[in-house]
MARLOSE-460712 format. One record per residue (C-alpha): residue in one letter; x negated, y negated, z. Coordinates in steps of 0.25 Angstrom, whole numbers, plus 2048, in hexadecimal, padded with zeros to 3 digits. Example, Ala and Ser with C-alpha at 12.3 -4.5 7.8 and 13.67 -1.06 7.14 Angstrom:
a7CF81281F/s7C980481D/
This chain:
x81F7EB77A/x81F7DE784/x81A7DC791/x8107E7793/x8057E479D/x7FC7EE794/x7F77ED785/x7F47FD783/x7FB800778/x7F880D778/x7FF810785/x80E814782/x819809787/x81D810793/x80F80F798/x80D802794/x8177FD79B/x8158047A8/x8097FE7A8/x80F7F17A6/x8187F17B2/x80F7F97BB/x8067EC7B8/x8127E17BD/x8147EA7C9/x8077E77CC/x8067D87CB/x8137D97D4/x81E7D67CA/x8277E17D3/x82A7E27E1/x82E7F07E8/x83C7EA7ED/x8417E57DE/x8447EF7D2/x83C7EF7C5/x8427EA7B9/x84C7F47B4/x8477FD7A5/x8507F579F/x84A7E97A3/x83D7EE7A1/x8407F6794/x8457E778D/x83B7DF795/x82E7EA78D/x8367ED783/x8367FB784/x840806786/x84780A792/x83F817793/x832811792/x83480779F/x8398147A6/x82C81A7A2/x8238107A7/x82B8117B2/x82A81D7B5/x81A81E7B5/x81C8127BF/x82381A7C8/x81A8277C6/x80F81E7C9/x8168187D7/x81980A7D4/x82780A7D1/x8318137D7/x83E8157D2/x84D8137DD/x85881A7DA/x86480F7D7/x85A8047D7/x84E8037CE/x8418037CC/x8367FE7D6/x8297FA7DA/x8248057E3/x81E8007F0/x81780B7F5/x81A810804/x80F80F80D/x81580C81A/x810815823/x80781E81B/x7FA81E823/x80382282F/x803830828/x7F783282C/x7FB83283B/x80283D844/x80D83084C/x819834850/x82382E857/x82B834864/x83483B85E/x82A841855/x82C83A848/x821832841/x824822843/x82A81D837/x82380D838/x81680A83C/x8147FB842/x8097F2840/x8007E984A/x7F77E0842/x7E97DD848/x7E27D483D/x7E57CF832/x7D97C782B/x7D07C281F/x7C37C981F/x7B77D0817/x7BC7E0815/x7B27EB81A/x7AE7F280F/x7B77FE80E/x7C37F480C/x7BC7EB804/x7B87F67F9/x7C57FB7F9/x7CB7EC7F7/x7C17E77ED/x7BF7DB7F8/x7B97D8804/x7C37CB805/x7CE7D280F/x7DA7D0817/x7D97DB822/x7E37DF82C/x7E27E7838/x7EE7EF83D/x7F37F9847/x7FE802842/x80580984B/x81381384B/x81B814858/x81280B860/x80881485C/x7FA810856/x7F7817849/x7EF810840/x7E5805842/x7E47FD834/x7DB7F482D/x7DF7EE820/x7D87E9815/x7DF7DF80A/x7D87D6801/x7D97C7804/x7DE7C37F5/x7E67CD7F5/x7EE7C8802/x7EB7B9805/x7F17B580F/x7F47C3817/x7ED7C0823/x7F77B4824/x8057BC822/x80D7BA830/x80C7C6838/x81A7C6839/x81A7CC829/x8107D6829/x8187E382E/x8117F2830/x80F7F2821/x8067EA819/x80A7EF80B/x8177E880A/x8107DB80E/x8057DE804/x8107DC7F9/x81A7D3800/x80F7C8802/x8057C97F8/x80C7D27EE/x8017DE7EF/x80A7ED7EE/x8027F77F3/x8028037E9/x7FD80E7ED/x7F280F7FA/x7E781C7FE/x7E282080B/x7D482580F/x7D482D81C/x7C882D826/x7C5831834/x7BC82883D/x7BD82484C/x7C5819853/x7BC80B856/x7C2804862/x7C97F885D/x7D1805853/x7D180E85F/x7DA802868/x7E280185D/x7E680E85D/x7E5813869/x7D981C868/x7CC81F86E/x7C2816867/x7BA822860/x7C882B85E/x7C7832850/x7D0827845/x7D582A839/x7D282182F/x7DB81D823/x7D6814819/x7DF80E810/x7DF807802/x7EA8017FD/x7EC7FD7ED/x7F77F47E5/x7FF7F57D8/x7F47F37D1/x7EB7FE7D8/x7E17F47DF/x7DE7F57ED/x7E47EA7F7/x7E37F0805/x7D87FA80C/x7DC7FE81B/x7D6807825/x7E080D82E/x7DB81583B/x7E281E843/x7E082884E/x7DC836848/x7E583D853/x7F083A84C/x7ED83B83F/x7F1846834/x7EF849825/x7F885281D/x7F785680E/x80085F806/x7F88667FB/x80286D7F0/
Protein backbone atom coordinates (compact mmCIF):
# COMPACT_ATOMS: atom_id res chain seq x y z
CA UNK A 1 0.00 0.00 0.00
CA UNK A 2 1.23 3.61 -1.03
CA UNK A 3 0.93 6.98 0.49
CA UNK A 4 -0.05 6.25 3.99
CA UNK A 5 1.05 9.05 6.46
CA UNK A 6 1.39 6.02 9.25
CA UNK A 7 3.86 2.88 9.24
CA UNK A 8 1.60 0.69 11.81
CA UNK A 9 1.13 -2.25 10.19
CA UNK A 10 -0.78 -3.73 12.55
CA UNK A 11 -3.54 -1.22 11.99
CA UNK A 12 -6.04 -2.56 9.36
CA UNK A 13 -6.14 -0.55 5.77
CA UNK A 14 -9.08 1.19 6.51
CA UNK A 15 -7.65 2.65 9.50
CA UNK A 16 -4.37 3.33 8.14
CA UNK A 17 -5.72 5.36 5.60
CA UNK A 18 -8.14 7.39 7.68
CA UNK A 19 -5.17 8.36 9.46
CA UNK A 20 -3.66 9.36 6.43
CA UNK A 21 -6.17 11.71 5.11
CA UNK A 22 -7.30 13.10 8.46
CA UNK A 23 -3.41 14.11 8.51
CA UNK A 24 -3.63 16.02 4.85
CA UNK A 25 -6.60 17.81 6.22
CA UNK A 26 -4.67 18.93 8.76
CA UNK A 27 -1.80 20.43 6.87
CA UNK A 28 -4.56 22.12 4.75
CA UNK A 29 -4.68 20.06 1.63
CA UNK A 30 -8.59 20.63 1.56
CA UNK A 31 -10.75 23.49 1.93
CA UNK A 32 -14.65 23.40 3.18
CA UNK A 33 -16.02 24.85 -0.34
CA UNK A 34 -14.30 22.22 -2.79
CA UNK A 35 -15.20 18.37 -2.79
CA UNK A 36 -12.70 15.57 -1.60
CA UNK A 37 -11.32 13.51 -4.09
CA UNK A 38 -13.97 11.09 -5.18
CA UNK A 39 -13.42 6.75 -3.77
CA UNK A 40 -12.48 6.11 -7.08
CA UNK A 41 -9.89 8.59 -7.20
CA UNK A 42 -8.85 7.75 -3.81
CA UNK A 43 -9.28 3.91 -4.20
CA UNK A 44 -6.40 3.99 -7.36
CA UNK A 45 -4.56 6.77 -5.84
CA UNK A 46 -4.02 4.09 -2.27
CA UNK A 47 -4.48 1.43 -3.90
CA UNK A 48 -7.08 -0.18 -2.05
CA UNK A 49 -10.73 -0.94 -2.83
CA UNK A 50 -13.59 0.98 -3.09
CA UNK A 51 -15.01 -0.22 0.29
CA UNK A 52 -12.00 0.63 2.25
CA UNK A 53 -11.88 4.53 1.28
CA UNK A 54 -15.83 4.54 2.13
CA UNK A 55 -14.76 3.23 5.42
CA UNK A 56 -12.11 5.46 6.21
CA UNK A 57 -14.45 7.91 5.21
CA UNK A 58 -16.85 7.06 7.18
CA UNK A 59 -14.71 7.24 10.64
CA UNK A 60 -13.88 10.81 9.22
CA UNK A 61 -17.33 11.67 9.08
CA UNK A 62 -18.12 10.06 12.70
CA UNK A 63 -15.49 11.82 13.84
CA UNK A 64 -16.74 15.64 12.52
CA UNK A 65 -14.27 16.46 9.92
CA UNK A 66 -15.99 15.58 6.76
CA UNK A 67 -19.58 15.70 6.25
CA UNK A 68 -21.20 14.10 3.46
CA UNK A 69 -24.06 16.46 0.76
CA UNK A 70 -26.41 14.79 -0.95
CA UNK A 71 -25.88 15.23 -4.87
CA UNK A 72 -22.48 16.64 -4.34
CA UNK A 73 -19.56 15.00 -2.38
CA UNK A 74 -17.75 14.83 0.24
CA UNK A 75 -16.35 17.83 2.23
CA UNK A 76 -14.35 19.36 4.83
CA UNK A 77 -16.45 20.14 7.68
CA UNK A 78 -16.04 23.62 8.86
CA UNK A 79 -17.67 23.78 12.14
CA UNK A 80 -20.52 26.29 12.75
CA UNK A 81 -19.73 28.54 15.48
CA UNK A 82 -21.44 31.79 14.37
CA UNK A 83 -23.47 32.78 16.99
CA UNK A 84 -23.06 30.10 19.78
CA UNK A 85 -21.96 32.07 22.91
CA UNK A 86 -25.34 34.21 22.16
CA UNK A 87 -27.01 31.01 23.55
CA UNK A 88 -26.22 32.00 26.36
CA UNK A 89 -28.24 35.22 26.42
CA UNK A 90 -32.19 35.64 26.72
CA UNK A 91 -32.21 38.79 23.13
CA UNK A 92 -34.88 38.95 21.49
CA UNK A 93 -35.96 41.14 18.86
CA UNK A 94 -39.60 43.16 18.79
CA UNK A 95 -41.47 40.73 17.48
CA UNK A 96 -40.19 38.36 19.85
CA UNK A 97 -37.83 36.31 17.74
CA UNK A 98 -34.14 35.72 18.75
CA UNK A 99 -31.85 37.86 16.29
CA UNK A 100 -30.47 35.78 13.63
CA UNK A 101 -26.82 38.03 13.17
CA UNK A 102 -24.82 39.49 15.73
CA UNK A 103 -22.63 42.49 14.45
CA UNK A 104 -19.12 43.48 15.51
CA UNK A 105 -17.39 46.89 16.67
CA UNK A 106 -13.63 46.06 17.10
CA UNK A 107 -11.81 48.22 19.99
CA UNK A 108 -8.18 46.92 19.58
CA UNK A 109 -6.39 45.08 17.83
CA UNK A 110 -2.53 44.64 19.00
CA UNK A 111 0.71 42.53 19.61
CA UNK A 112 1.30 42.13 23.23
CA UNK A 113 2.51 39.79 26.10
CA UNK A 114 -0.78 37.38 27.10
CA UNK A 115 -2.07 37.30 30.83
CA UNK A 116 -1.52 34.15 32.12
CA UNK A 117 -4.95 32.28 31.66
CA UNK A 118 -4.55 32.75 27.74
CA UNK A 119 -1.05 32.16 27.72
CA UNK A 120 -1.45 28.66 29.49
CA UNK A 121 -4.05 27.89 27.28
CA UNK A 122 -1.97 28.99 24.03
CA UNK A 123 1.43 27.42 25.06
CA UNK A 124 2.82 31.35 24.35
CA UNK A 125 2.71 34.47 25.76
CA UNK A 126 3.70 36.04 22.18
CA UNK A 127 -0.27 37.18 21.28
CA UNK A 128 -2.33 39.12 18.95
CA UNK A 129 -5.32 40.24 21.12
CA UNK A 130 -8.38 41.70 19.99
CA UNK A 131 -10.98 43.55 21.88
CA UNK A 132 -14.51 43.46 20.56
CA UNK A 133 -18.15 44.36 21.39
CA UNK A 134 -20.83 42.12 19.98
CA UNK A 135 -23.99 43.31 19.89
CA UNK A 136 -27.72 41.82 18.35
CA UNK A 137 -30.37 44.54 17.30
CA UNK A 138 -28.32 47.33 18.49
CA UNK A 139 -28.18 45.59 21.51
CA UNK A 140 -24.93 45.13 23.55
CA UNK A 141 -24.35 41.37 24.49
CA UNK A 142 -21.06 40.39 24.66
CA UNK A 143 -17.87 42.39 25.59
CA UNK A 144 -14.87 40.08 24.20
CA UNK A 145 -11.34 39.79 24.32
CA UNK A 146 -9.35 37.44 22.10
CA UNK A 147 -6.32 35.84 22.50
CA UNK A 148 -4.21 34.26 19.20
CA UNK A 149 -0.88 33.45 18.92
CA UNK A 150 1.34 35.91 16.99
CA UNK A 151 3.11 32.87 14.75
CA UNK A 152 0.16 31.67 14.41
CA UNK A 153 -1.41 35.07 12.62
CA UNK A 154 1.50 37.27 11.60
CA UNK A 155 0.27 40.03 10.27
CA UNK A 156 -3.51 40.11 11.76
CA UNK A 157 -3.14 43.22 13.52
CA UNK A 158 -2.55 44.64 9.91
CA UNK A 159 -5.63 43.15 7.99
CA UNK A 160 -8.02 46.27 6.66
CA UNK A 161 -10.79 46.53 8.83
CA UNK A 162 -12.77 46.62 6.10
CA UNK A 163 -12.27 42.44 5.89
CA UNK A 164 -12.72 41.45 9.35
CA UNK A 165 -16.60 40.80 9.59
CA UNK A 166 -18.67 39.66 13.01
CA UNK A 167 -16.76 36.26 12.65
CA UNK A 168 -13.19 35.57 13.17
CA UNK A 169 -13.15 31.90 12.36
CA UNK A 170 -13.63 32.37 8.53
CA UNK A 171 -10.73 34.86 8.68
CA UNK A 172 -8.79 32.33 10.71
CA UNK A 173 -8.69 29.90 7.71
CA UNK A 174 -9.11 32.54 4.71
CA UNK A 175 -5.84 34.50 5.68
CA UNK A 176 -3.63 32.14 7.55
CA UNK A 177 -5.16 28.81 6.72
CA UNK A 178 -5.88 28.04 10.57
CA UNK A 179 -9.73 25.79 10.53
CA UNK A 180 -10.96 25.79 13.66
CA UNK A 181 -12.16 22.23 14.82
CA UNK A 182 -13.79 22.10 17.49
CA UNK A 183 -13.96 24.84 20.60
CA UNK A 184 -15.13 24.54 24.56
CA UNK A 185 -16.58 27.03 26.98
CA UNK A 186 -15.99 27.64 30.78
CA UNK A 187 -18.86 29.45 32.38
CA UNK A 188 -18.22 31.84 35.38
CA UNK A 189 -20.04 34.65 37.25
CA UNK A 190 -18.07 37.86 38.23
CA UNK A 191 -19.07 41.70 38.50
CA UNK A 192 -18.91 44.18 35.54
CA UNK A 193 -15.41 46.73 35.91
CA UNK A 194 -16.29 50.10 34.42
CA UNK A 195 -14.63 50.08 31.11
CA UNK A 196 -16.92 46.49 30.64
CA UNK A 197 -19.96 48.01 32.32
CA UNK A 198 -19.90 51.28 29.46
CA UNK A 199 -19.53 48.80 26.95
CA UNK A 200 -22.45 47.03 27.98
CA UNK A 201 -24.47 49.40 29.40
CA UNK A 202 -24.46 48.19 32.93
CA UNK A 203 -23.75 49.55 36.32
CA UNK A 204 -20.07 49.05 36.89
CA UNK A 205 -20.38 46.33 39.79
CA UNK A 206 -23.67 44.68 37.93
CA UNK A 207 -23.36 40.72 38.27
CA UNK A 208 -21.51 39.30 34.59
CA UNK A 209 -21.49 36.23 33.34
CA UNK A 210 -18.47 35.23 32.12
CA UNK A 211 -17.65 32.87 29.06
CA UNK A 212 -14.27 31.65 28.58
CA UNK A 213 -13.54 30.18 25.42
CA UNK A 214 -10.79 27.90 23.91
CA UNK A 215 -10.66 27.25 20.54
CA UNK A 216 -8.59 24.26 18.77
CA UNK A 217 -7.49 23.34 15.10
CA UNK A 218 -7.57 20.17 12.74
CA UNK A 219 -4.75 18.99 14.51
CA UNK A 220 -6.23 19.65 18.18
CA UNK A 221 -3.87 22.44 19.36
CA UNK A 222 -5.17 25.43 20.88
CA UNK A 223 -5.05 28.75 18.56
CA UNK A 224 -7.53 31.21 20.23
CA UNK A 225 -8.42 31.73 24.04
CA UNK A 226 -11.22 34.66 24.60
CA UNK A 227 -13.10 35.75 27.57
CA UNK A 228 -16.38 36.94 26.61
CA UNK A 229 -18.81 39.11 29.33
CA UNK A 230 -22.16 39.67 29.49
CA UNK A 231 -24.84 41.00 31.65
CA UNK A 232 -26.18 38.12 33.91
CA UNK A 233 -29.94 39.56 33.58
CA UNK A 234 -30.04 38.09 30.63
CA UNK A 235 -28.40 35.20 30.70
CA UNK A 236 -29.81 31.54 30.80
CA UNK A 237 -28.48 27.73 30.62
CA UNK A 238 -30.57 24.87 29.60
CA UNK A 239 -29.49 21.02 29.49
CA UNK A 240 -31.49 18.16 28.41
CA UNK A 241 -30.63 14.96 30.49
CA UNK A 242 -32.09 11.73 28.80
Amino acid sequence: MNGFATTDVRLPAYARLRDTLAARIAQGEWTPDRPIPSEARLAREFDVSIGTVRKAVDGLVEEGLLERRQGSGTYLRAPSFNATLFRFFAVRDRDGSAPSIPSSQLILRSVTSAPDAAAEALGTHDVIKIVRLRSLSNQPVLFEEIYIPAARFAGFEKLPESELGPLLYPIYFEHFGVLVKRATDEVSFGTASETVAQKLRIGAGAPLAIIRRTAFDMADKAIEWRIASGSATGFRYRSEIT
